[in-house]
C-alpha positions in Angstrom: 0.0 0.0 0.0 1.0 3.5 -0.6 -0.2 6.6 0.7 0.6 10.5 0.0 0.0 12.1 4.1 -0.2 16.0 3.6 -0.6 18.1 6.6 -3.8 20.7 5.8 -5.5 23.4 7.3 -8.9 22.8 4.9 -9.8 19.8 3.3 -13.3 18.5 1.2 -14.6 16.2 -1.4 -17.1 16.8 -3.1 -18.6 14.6 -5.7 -21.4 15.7 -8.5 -21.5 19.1 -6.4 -22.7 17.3 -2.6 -19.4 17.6 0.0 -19.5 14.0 0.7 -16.1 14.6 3.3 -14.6 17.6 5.0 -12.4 18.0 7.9 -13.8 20.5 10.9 -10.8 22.3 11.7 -11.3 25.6 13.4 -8.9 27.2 15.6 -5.7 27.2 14.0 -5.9 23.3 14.3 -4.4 20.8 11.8 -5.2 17.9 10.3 -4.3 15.2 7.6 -5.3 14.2 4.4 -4.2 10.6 3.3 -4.1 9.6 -0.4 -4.6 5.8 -0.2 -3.1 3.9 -2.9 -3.5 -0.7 -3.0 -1.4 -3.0 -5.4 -2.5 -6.2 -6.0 -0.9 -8.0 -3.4 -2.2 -5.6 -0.3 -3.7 -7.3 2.4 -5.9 -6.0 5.6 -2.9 -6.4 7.9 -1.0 -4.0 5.3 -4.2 -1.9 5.6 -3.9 -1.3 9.8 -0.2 -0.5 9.5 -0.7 2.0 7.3 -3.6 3.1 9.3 -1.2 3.2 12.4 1.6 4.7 10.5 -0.8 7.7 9.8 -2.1 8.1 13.3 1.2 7.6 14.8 3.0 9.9 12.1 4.4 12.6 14.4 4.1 16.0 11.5 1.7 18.5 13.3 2.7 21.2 16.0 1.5 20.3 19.5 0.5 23.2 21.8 3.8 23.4 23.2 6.0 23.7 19.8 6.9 19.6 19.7 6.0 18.0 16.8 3.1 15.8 17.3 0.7 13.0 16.1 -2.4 13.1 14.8 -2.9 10.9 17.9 -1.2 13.1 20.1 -3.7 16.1 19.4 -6.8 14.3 18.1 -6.7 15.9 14.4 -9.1 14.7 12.1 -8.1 12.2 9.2 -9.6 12.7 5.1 -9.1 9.6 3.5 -9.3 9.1 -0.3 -8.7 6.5 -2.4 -6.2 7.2 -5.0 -5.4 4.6 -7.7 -3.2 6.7 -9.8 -0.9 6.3 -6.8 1.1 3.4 -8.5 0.6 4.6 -12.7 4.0 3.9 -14.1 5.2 6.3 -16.1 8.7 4.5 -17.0 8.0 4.7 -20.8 6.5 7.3 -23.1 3.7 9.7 -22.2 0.4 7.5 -21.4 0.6 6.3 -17.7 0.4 2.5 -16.9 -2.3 1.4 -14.9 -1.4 -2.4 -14.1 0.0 -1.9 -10.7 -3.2 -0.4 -9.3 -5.5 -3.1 -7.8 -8.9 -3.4 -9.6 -11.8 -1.8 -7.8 -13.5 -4.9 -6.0 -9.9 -5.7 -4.2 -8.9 -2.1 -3.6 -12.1 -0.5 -2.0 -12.5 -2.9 0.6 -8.8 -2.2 1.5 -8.9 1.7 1.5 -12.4 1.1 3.2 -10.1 -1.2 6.1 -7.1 1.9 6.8 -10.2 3.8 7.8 -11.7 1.3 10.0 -8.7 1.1 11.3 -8.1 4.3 12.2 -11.3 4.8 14.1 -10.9 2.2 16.1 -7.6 3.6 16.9 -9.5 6.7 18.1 -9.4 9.1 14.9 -12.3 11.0 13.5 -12.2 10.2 10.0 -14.2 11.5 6.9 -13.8 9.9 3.3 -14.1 10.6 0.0 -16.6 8.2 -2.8 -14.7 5.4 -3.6 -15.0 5.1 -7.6 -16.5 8.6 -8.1 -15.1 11.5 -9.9 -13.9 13.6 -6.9 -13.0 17.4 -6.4 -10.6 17.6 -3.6 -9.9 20.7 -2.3 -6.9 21.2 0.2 -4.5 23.7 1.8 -1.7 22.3 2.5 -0.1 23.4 5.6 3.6 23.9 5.8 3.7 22.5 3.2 4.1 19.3 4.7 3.7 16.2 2.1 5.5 12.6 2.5 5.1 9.3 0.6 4.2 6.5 2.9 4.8 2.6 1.9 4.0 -0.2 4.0 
């Protein structure tokens, strides 16, 4: 699995104009978007250490200046699925699509890193697996790193 983490101020999706996910951060707070990307050889196990990687990913400010954790401060979690995550772009100009894990074995897996990170305590919102989604994000910092489990 492969997942783009960016650290945001705003964050939606909306699909055929309804908001179907947004993050409620007001205050100054932070939270995460999380770009979820399955091969065919991911599994659910991959799925919750991902999910803990995430939580546990120490890249927002903390009250007192440390650098904290989503779990460390409660911030909310986007997830979206993101196929395009493993195109292959090796030769010419058309991205490869191969590596990308077809729909019925990748929702169910995108569907399990949010699961898990729920029952690891997170508030989580999601985007429409499948659908043609509008994401709109500030990216704090910016902070944005490539995460492979």
């Amino acid at each position: 699995m492969r997942a783009v983490i960016q650290r945001v101020t705003e964050a939606s999706v909306v699909v055929d104009g309804e908001t179907v996910g947004a993050l409620d951060l007001a205050d100054g707070r932070t939270g995460l978007v999380a770009l979820v990307g399955v091969t065919h050889d991911d599994t659910e196990e991959l799925a919750a250490k991902l999910a803990d990687k995430i939580w546990r990913l120490r890249i927002l400010d903390g009250d007192d200046g440390r650098e904290c954790s989503a779990s460390d401060v409660g911030a909310p979690i986007l997830v979206i699925s993101q196929f395009t995550l493993y195109a292959n772009t090796a030769k010419g100009r058309r991205p490869s699509w191969n590596a990308a894990a077809p729909g019925p074995v990748a929702e169910p897996l995108v569907s399990a890193v949010s699961d898990a990170l729920r029952a690891a305590g997170a508030t989580v919102a999601t985007g429409r697996f499948g659908a043609d989604m509008k994401v709109r994000l500030v990216n704090d910092g910016p902070v944005t790193l490539v995460l492979e489990v």
